[in-house]
N, C-alpha and C positions, 0 to 999 in steps of 0.2 A: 550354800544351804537354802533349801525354800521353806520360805511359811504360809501358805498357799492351804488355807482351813475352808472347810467344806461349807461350814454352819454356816456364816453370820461376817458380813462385810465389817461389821460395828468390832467383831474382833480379830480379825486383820486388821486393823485400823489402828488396834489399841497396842497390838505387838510392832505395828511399826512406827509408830509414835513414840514408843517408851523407846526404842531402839535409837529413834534421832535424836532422842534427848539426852542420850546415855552419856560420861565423859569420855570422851578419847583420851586421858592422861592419866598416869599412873599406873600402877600395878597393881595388886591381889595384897601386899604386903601394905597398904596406907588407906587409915577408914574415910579417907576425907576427898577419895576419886571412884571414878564410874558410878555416879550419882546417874540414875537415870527415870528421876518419878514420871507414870504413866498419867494419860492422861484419864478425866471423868471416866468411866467406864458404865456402860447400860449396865444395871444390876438384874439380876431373877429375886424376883420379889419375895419369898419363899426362901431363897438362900441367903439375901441378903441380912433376914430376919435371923436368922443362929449365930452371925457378928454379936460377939459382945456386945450392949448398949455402948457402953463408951466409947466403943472403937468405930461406930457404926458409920461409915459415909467419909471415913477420916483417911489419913495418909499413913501408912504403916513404913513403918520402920525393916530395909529388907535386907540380905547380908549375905553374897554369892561369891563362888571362887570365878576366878577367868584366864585359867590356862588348862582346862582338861576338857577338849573339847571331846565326843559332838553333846558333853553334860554340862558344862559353861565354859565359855569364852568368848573371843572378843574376834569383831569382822576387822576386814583390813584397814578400815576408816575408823577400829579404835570401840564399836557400838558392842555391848553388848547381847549376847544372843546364847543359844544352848536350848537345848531339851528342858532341862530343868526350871530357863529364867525362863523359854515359852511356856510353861504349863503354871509355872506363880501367875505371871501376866494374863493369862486365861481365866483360871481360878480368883485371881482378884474381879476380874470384869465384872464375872458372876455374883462375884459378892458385892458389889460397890463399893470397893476400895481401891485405893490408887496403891501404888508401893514404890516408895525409893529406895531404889537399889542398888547398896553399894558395893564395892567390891573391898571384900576386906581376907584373912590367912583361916584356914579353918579352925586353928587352935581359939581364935578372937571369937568363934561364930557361938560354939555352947554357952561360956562364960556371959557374950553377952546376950544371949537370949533369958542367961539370968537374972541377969542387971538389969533389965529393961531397956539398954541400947536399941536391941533390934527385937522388931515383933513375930518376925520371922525370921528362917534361915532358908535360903536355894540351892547351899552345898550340894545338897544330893549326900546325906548321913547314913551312914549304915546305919540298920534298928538291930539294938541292943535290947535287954532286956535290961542293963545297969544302966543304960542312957535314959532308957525310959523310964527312969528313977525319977529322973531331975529334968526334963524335958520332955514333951506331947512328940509322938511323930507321928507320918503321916507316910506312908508310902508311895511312891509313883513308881518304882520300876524294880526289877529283879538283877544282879550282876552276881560274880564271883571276881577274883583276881587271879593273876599271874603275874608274869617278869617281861621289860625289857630289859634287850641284851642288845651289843654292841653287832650290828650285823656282820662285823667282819669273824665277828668270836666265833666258836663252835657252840652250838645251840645248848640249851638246858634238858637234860631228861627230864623226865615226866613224873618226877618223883622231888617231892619236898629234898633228900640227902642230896638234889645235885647243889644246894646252897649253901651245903656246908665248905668253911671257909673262905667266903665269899665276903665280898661289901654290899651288901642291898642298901638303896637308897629308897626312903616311904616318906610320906607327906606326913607331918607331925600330926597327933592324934588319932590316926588312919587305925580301924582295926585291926591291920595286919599286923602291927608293931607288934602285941601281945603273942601273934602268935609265929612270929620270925624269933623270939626270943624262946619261944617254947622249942623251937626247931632245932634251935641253936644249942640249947641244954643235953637236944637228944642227940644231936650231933657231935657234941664232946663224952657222953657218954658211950658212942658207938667209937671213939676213939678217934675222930675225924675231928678238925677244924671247925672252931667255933664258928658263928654268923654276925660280924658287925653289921649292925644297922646303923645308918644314917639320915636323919630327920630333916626334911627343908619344908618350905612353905609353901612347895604345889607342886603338880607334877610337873612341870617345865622347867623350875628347877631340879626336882628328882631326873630326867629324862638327860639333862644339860652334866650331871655329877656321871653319867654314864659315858655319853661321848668326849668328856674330857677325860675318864679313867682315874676317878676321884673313885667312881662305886664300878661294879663287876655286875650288877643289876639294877632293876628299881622295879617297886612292886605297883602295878598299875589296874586299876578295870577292866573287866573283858569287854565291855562296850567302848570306852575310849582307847584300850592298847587296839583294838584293830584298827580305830583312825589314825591314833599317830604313827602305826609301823606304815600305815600305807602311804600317810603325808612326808616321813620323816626317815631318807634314802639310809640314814646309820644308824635304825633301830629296828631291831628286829623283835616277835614276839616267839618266846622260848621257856620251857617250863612247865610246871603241873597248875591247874586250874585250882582255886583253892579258896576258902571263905568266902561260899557262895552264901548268899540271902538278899533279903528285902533292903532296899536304899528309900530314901525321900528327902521332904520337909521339915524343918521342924518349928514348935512353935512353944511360946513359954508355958510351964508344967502347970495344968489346970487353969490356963487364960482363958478358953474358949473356942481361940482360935483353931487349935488342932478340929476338931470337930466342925468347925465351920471351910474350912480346907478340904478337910478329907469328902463332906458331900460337895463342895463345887466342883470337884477333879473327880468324884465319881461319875456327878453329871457328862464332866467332858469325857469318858468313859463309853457313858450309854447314848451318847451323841456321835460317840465316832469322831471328835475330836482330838483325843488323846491318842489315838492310831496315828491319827494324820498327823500329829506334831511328831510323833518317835518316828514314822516310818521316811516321813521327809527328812530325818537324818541317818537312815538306814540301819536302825539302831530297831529291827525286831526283838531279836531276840530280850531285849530288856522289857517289853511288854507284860504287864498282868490283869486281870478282867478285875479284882475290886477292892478296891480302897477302903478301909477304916481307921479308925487315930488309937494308935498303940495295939499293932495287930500281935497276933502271937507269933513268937520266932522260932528259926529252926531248932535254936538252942541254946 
């Protein structure tokens, strides 16, 4: 992966410092690894000013997956990295905040952006219109989903019924969940096999329930299932494209922070920043020209 930014040496700088600091132990499942606080960052003086008073200059509390790459995970030496953790890291600079960032399961990430555990989240959330009940988002990119399948299988038609009576394996919380069970309903009513789903704590696990033949699929992003079919020799990507919309950030409902996010990543927007972090992971297609905090969704 490169992170080779156009703007400003001060933030390359700041991305590969958070990256050496990051842990190399543990996994996505323990809140107490891949701690990786950034250092001082040059703030924009104007951006930095929409930080909450309290929060202002301080260390943020931050909470990222790290097995779904090229949207987070982890380099061979353990650091981590992603679309998602570059564009937090970027976006803090601009704000004068630093962020430790850990790696914890997505189900942990809403809860505790309630709690006040963490100040933000870098999952990369899909926006909800029910999430944004109880939580600020923030967009950074566009996906849909689909399936992997076991490359040696016979592919998935291109239609939601090829999953009837199937095992799909989804990351717990994932909005697919809701709607593999709605599929599932239409599928025993069309007289065909229902849809088991199966829940784990990130897509590496979901991907791992496949090659061992524990699931018959696993529902994945269109921006990371094209990295891992291409990394990963027994999975193939197969199936109808499905629950497309806005992904991002998020941050605790009425902090601030949403708002103070959403203009620094706009900034790296109209800087041409934000291209060069998505396009160095060859992740166009997730691309969108502008950011506000709790945008309106498809639906």
């Amino acid at each position: 992966m490169h992170h080779h930014l156009r703007r400003a040496p001060a933030l390359t700088a700041a991305v590969a410092a958070a990256l050496a600091l990051s842990s190399c132990a543990g996994g996505a499942d323990d809140p107490d690894t891949g701690e990786s606080p950034a250092p001082a960052p040059a703030a924009d003086a104007a951006l930095a000013s929409l930080v909450p008073d309290d929060l202002r200059g301080t260390t943020l509390s931050a909470v990222i997956g790290d097995s779904n790459p090229p949207l987070y995970s982890r380099t061979e030496s353990g650091d981590l990295t992603g679309i998602t953790y570059d564009l937090g890291i970027a976006a803090a600079e601009l704000l004068g905040v630093e962020l430790d960032v850990q790696a914890n399961s997505f189900e942990s990430s809403i809860p505790g952006l309630q709690s006040g555990t963490y100040d933000v989240s870098l999952w990369g959330t899909d926006i909800t219109e029910e999430r944004m009940r109880v939580i600020d988002q923030v967009p950074v990119g566009r996906i849909g989903y689909t399936f992997l399948t076991p490359e040696s299988a016979e592919p998935l038609a291109d239609s939601m019924d090829a999953i009837c009576g199937l095992t799909v394996a989804a990351i717990a919380g994932q909005t697919t969940i809701g709607l593999l069970d709605e599929q599932s309903a239409a599928c025993e009513a069309a007289g065909a096999g229902s849809v088991t789903v199966s829940t784990f704590d990130d897509q590496a696990s979901a991907g791992l329930a496949v090659k061992s033949g524990r699931a018959d699929a696993a529902t994945v992003n269109s921006v990371s299932g094209i990295h891992i079919a291409a990394q990963d020799t027994e999975l193939a990507l197969s199936g109808p494209t499905f629950n497309e919309h806005l992904t991002g950030i998020a941050t605790p409902r009425g902090s601030g922070l949403g708002e103070a996010f959403a203009a620094a990543l706009q900034q790296l927007v109209d800087d041409g920043d934000y291209e060069e972090i998505i396009s160095s992971y060859d992740a166009d297609t997730f691309l969108i020209d502008e950011i506000a905090v709790n945008p309106p969704t498809d639906g």
